[in-house]
Each structure stands twice: as structure tokens, then as C-alpha cells.
C-alpha positions as CSV (number, residue, x, y, z in Angstrom):
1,X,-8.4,32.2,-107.5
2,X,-6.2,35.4,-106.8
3,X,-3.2,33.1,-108.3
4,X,-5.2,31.8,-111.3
5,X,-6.1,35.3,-111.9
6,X,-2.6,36.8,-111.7
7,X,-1.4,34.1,-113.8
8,X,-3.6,35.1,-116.1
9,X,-3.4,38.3,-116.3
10,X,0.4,37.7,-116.2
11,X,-0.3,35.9,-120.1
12,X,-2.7,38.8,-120.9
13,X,0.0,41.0,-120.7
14,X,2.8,39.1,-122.1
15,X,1.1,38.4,-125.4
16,X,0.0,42.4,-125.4
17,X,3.4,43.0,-125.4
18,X,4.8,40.6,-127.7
19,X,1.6,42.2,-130.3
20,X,2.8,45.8,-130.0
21,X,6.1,44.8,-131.0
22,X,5.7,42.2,-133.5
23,X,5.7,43.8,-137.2
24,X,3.8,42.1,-140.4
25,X,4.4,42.9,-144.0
26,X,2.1,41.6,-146.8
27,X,3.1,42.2,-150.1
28,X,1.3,40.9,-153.4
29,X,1.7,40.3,-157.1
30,X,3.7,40.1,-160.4
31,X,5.3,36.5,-159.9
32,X,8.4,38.3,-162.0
33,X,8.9,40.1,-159.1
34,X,8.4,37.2,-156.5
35,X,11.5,35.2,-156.6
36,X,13.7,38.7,-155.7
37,X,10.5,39.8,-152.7
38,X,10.5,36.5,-151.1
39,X,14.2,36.2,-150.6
40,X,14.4,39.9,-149.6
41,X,11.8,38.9,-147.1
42,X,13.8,35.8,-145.8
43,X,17.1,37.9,-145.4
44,X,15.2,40.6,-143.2
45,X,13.5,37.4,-141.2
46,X,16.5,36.0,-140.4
47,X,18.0,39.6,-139.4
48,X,14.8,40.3,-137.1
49,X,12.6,38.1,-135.5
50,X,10.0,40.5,-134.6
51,X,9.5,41.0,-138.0
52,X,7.3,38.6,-140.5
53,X,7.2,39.5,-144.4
54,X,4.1,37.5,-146.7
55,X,4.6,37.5,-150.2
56,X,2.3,36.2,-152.5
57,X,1.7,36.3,-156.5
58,X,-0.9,36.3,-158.5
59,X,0.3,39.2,-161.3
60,X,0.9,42.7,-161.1
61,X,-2.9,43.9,-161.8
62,X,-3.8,41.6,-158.5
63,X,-1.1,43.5,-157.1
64,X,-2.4,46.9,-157.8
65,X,-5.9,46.0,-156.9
66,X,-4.7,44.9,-153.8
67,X,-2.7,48.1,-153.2
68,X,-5.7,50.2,-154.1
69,X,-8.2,48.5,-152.1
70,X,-5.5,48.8,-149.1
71,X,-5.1,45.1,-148.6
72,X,-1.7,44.8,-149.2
73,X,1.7,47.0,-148.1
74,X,3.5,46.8,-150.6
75,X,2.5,45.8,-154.5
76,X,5.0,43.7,-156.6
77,X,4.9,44.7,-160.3
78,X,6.5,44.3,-163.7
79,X,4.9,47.2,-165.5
80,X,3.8,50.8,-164.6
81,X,0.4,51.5,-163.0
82,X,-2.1,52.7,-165.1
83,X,-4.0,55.7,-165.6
84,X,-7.1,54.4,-165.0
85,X,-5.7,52.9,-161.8
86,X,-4.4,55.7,-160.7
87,X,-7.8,57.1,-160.9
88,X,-9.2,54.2,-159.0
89,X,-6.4,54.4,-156.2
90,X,-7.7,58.4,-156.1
91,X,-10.9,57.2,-155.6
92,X,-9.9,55.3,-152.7
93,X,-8.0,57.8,-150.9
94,X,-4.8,56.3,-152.5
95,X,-1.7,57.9,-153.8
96,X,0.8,54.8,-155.1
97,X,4.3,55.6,-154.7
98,X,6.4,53.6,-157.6
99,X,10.1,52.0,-157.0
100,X,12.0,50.7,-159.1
101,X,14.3,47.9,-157.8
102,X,15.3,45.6,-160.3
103,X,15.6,45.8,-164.4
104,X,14.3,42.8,-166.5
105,X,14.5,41.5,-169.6
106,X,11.4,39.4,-171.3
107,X,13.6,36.3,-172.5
108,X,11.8,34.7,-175.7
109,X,12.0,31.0,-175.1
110,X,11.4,27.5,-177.0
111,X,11.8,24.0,-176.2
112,X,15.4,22.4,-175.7
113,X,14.8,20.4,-178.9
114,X,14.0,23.2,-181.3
115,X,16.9,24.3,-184.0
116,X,15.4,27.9,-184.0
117,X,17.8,29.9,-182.1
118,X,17.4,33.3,-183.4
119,X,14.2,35.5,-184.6
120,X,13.8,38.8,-185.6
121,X,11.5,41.2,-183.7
122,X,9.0,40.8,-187.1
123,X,9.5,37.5,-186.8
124,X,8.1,37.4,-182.9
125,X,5.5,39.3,-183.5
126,X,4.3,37.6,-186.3
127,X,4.5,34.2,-184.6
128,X,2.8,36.0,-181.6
129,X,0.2,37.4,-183.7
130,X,-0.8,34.2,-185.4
131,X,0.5,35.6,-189.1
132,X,2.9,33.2,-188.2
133,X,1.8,29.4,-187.6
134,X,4.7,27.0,-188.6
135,X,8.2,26.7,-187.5
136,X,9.6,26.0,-190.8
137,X,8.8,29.6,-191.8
138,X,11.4,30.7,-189.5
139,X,13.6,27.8,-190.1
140,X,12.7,24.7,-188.4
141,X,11.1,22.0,-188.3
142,X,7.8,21.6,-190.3
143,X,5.4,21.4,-187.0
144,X,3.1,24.1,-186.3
145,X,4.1,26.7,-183.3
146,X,2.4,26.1,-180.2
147,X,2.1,29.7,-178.7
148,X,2.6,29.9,-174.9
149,X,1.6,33.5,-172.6
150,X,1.1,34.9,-169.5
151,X,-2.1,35.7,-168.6
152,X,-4.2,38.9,-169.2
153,X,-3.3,39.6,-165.3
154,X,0.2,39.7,-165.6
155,X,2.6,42.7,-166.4
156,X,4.6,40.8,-168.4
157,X,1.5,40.2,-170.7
158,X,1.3,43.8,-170.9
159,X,4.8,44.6,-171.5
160,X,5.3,42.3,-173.7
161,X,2.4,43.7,-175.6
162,X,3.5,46.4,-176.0
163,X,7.6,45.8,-176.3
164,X,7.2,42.9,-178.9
165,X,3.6,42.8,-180.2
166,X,3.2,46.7,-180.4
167,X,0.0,46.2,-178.9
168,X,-1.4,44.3,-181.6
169,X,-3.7,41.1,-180.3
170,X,-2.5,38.4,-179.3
171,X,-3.5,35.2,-181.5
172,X,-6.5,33.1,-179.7
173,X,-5.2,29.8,-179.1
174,X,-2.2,30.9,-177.4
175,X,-1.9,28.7,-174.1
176,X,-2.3,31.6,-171.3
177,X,-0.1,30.6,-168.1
178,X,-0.6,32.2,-164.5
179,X,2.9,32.4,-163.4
180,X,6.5,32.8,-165.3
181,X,7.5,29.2,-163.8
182,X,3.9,28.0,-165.6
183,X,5.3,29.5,-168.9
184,X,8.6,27.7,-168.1
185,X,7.4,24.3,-167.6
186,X,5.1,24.6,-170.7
187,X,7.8,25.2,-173.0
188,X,9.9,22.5,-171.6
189,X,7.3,19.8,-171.5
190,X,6.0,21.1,-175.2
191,X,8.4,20.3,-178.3
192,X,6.3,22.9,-180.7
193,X,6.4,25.7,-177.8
194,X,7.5,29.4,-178.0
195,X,6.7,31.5,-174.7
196,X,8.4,34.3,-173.2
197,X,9.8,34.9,-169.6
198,X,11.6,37.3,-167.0
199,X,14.9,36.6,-167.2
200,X,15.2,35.4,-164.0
201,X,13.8,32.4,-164.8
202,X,16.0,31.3,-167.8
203,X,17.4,28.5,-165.8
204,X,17.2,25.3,-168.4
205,X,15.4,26.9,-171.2
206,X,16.6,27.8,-174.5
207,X,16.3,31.5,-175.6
208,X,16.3,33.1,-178.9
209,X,18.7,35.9,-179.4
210,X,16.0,38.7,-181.2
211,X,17.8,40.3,-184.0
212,X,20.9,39.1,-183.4
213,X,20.7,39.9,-179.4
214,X,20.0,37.8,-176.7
215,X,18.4,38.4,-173.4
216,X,21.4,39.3,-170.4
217,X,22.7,41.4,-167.5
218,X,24.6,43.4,-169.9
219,X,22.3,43.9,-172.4
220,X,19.5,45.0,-170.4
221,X,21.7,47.2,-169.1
222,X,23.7,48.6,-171.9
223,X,19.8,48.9,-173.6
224,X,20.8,46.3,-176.3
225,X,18.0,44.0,-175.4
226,X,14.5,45.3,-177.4
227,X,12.3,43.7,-174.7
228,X,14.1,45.1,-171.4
229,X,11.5,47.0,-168.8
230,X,11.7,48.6,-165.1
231,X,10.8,46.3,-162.5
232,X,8.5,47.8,-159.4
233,X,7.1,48.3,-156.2
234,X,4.2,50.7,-154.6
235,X,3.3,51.5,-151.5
236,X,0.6,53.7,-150.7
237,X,2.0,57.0,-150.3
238,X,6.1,57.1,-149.8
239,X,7.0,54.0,-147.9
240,X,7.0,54.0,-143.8
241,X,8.3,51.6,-141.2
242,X,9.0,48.7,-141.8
243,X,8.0,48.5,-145.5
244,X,10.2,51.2,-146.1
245,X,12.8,49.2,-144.0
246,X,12.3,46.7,-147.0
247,X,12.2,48.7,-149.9
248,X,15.5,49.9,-148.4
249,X,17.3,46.9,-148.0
250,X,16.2,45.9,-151.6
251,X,17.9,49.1,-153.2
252,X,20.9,49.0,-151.1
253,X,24.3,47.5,-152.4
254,X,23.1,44.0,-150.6
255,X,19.8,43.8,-151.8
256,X,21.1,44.5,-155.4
257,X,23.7,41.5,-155.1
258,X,20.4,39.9,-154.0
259,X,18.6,40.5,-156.9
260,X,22.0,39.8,-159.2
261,X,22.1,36.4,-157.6
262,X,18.2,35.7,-158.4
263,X,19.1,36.2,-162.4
264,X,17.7,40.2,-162.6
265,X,19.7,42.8,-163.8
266,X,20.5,45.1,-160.5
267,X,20.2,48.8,-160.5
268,X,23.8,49.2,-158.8
């Protein structure tokens, strides 16, 4: 019995150990945001093994929520918090702390088959807005425009509201998508299709250059591009330990070739 027990206490304390120094991350939301987090997160796995990073989607209000309800570290996001979240956060005993770590710009997108190459900001807003119903008022085809979003939940809903659609309403049969990669596949799998997505995820799409501009490193940067926005993450309060750790690597010279290399536009 005195052997079992040492055994077992031997175990107890092993794993006790291996608990106090074994760190977890969880960080939630804008799926704009989520192909640059997730390989930020492998990097700094593969670095430390006492280290492990979750990073789910969902959009950046599920982020937020999450960040103000204190279920996540860190919150992804492709738009600004909120007033009214802010209030909410203060509520909660929560002060967000924004960084920027990436620029973006909202790509407008259409099928591979569609003439329609170019728009003019009128032009997407009116096709956004419904004013706009056939492609052959913009110079294509006679078929009518099959409208493709994110979802009310997303940043890039919002952003795009307010970049391209100067917060007018979006029209009601628009086919609302949960994830950029959703809006992708729609329009590729949709001949009539216009969406819009982060630019990171132009791969095999065809965008639409918006007055004569088209959606790239240097014209997010050079401010060019009408539709470019900040790209974000929060922590409650400034950033500690190993979250911080993160948000560091992300905005050093590394993580910026990192997000470079994932199609964003880096800050560096």
C-alpha cells in the first residue's frame, strides 16, 4: 500500500506541476481575422510547447460578447467596438484594450464568368441596395444580380455598411453568409453573384476594381482603395502574459511577414 500510495502521489504531483506551467489562450471572432490568429497561434505552438492557443470564429460581435462576458482572452475583430459595447464591457467590470495588427481591404467580388470587371462606388451601392437588380445595367449580361453578404454578426457587414452602403439597408433577399470563405464559395458556385470579402481571401475569385481601383497591398496602403479598414484585437485591459506574448509576436517584423504571407496588408 505505502508503494501504491507513493506512486500515486508521485502522479499527483507530476501532473500539478505540468498544470502550473502549462499556458492556454482562447481567442474568438471576426473570421477576417482568423486565417492571420490561427497561424500566429501555430508559430508560437511550435516555438513553445507549454503553450496552447484556440482560435475560433464566429464574427467580430461574437467576439466582443465574448470579450465582455470574460470568456475569451483575446477578441478577433474587423471593425471598432461600439459605444454601446463599451458600455456593456463597463458594466461588466471591463475596459477593452484595441490593437491594430493588420490593414484590410473589403475586395468586391463576382463569379469567374461574369464580364463585369469594374463598378463605381454608386454603382455598388446601388446593386447592394436593391436600386440595382440586373447586370446588364452595369454592363453585362441580361441575368438578374444575385446579391451575396456577410451576416449581421460580422464586422465586415458593418464596415461594409458603412464604407460602401453609407449605412443605407441592405436589400432583403441578399444571401447572408457566416464566414468570408462562405461568401467565397457562394460566388464561385453562383454565375449571377456579387459578394464582397477581406482581401485575404481573394484566392480564385474575380474582383471588381471600384472606380477605377482595385483592392491590393498598395492600395490599402497608399489609401487608394475606398473600402480599406483597421483590422483588431482586444483584450481586457492592456494585454498580460502570454496574450501579450501574442499580440507581440503579431506586431513584430515576423508576425507582419506573417500576415503579408496570409494576403493582408501589414502594418510594417
Amino acid at each position: 500500500m505505502n508503494l501504491v500510495k507513493k506512486l500515486f502521489m508521485t502522479a499527483l504531483a507530476v501532473t500539478c506541476i505540468s498544470s502550473v506551467s502549462f499556458a492556454k489562450i482562447t481567442l474568438e471572432g471576426s473570421t477576417t481575422v482568423l486565417p492571420i490568429a490561427q497561424r500566429a497561434a501555430e508559430e508560437m505552438m511550435d516555438a513553445n510547447d507549454k503553450i496552447e492557443i484556440s482560435v475560433r470564429g464566429g464574427g467580430s460581435g461574437v467576439g466582443i460578447n465574448s470579450i465582455i462576458a470574460k470568456k475569451c482572452d483575446i477578441a478577433m475583430a474587423s471593425r471598432a467596438i461600439k459605444d454601446s459595447e463599451l458600455q456593456k464591457a463597463a458594466s461588466n467590470g471591463v475596459q477593452p484594450k484595441a490593437y491594430v495588427i493588420a490593414m484590410d481591404g473589403i475586395a468586391v467580388v463576382v463569379n469567374d464568368s461574369n464580364p463585369v470587371r469594374k463598378l463605381s462606388k454608386a454603382q455598388v451601392k446601388d446593386i447592394f441596395t436593391g436600386k440595382i437588380s440586373n447586370w446588364s445595367e452595369v454592363g453585362g449580361n441580361n441575368e438578374k444580380i444575385t446579391v451575396v453578404s456577410r451576416d449581421s454578426a460580422s464586422g465586415t457587414f458593418e464596415a461594409f455598411g458603412e464604407l460602401a452602403l453609407n449605412k443605407n439597408k441592405l436589400r432583403s433577399d441578399a444571401l447572408m453568409q457566416a464566414s468570408n470563405q462562405a461568401v467565397a464559395t457562394t460566388v464561385k458556385n453562383t454565375k449571377s453573384a456579387i459578394g464582397y470579402v477581406g482581401i485575404g481571401y481573394l484566392q480564385g475569385l474575380a474582383d471588381v476594381s471600384i472606380d477605377g481601383v482595385n483592392a491590393s497591398v498598395e492600395t490599402v496602403l497608399s489609401g487608394k482603395y475606398p473600402y480599406s479598414r483597421p483590422l483588431f484585437m482586444y483584450t481586457n485591459g492592456p494585454a498580460k502574459g502570454e496574450a501579450k506574448e501574442y499580440i507581440d509576436f503579431l506586431l513584430s517584423k515576423d508576425g507582419q511577414t506573417l500576415v503579408t504571407r496570409e494576403g493582408f496588408v501589414g502594418l510594417k
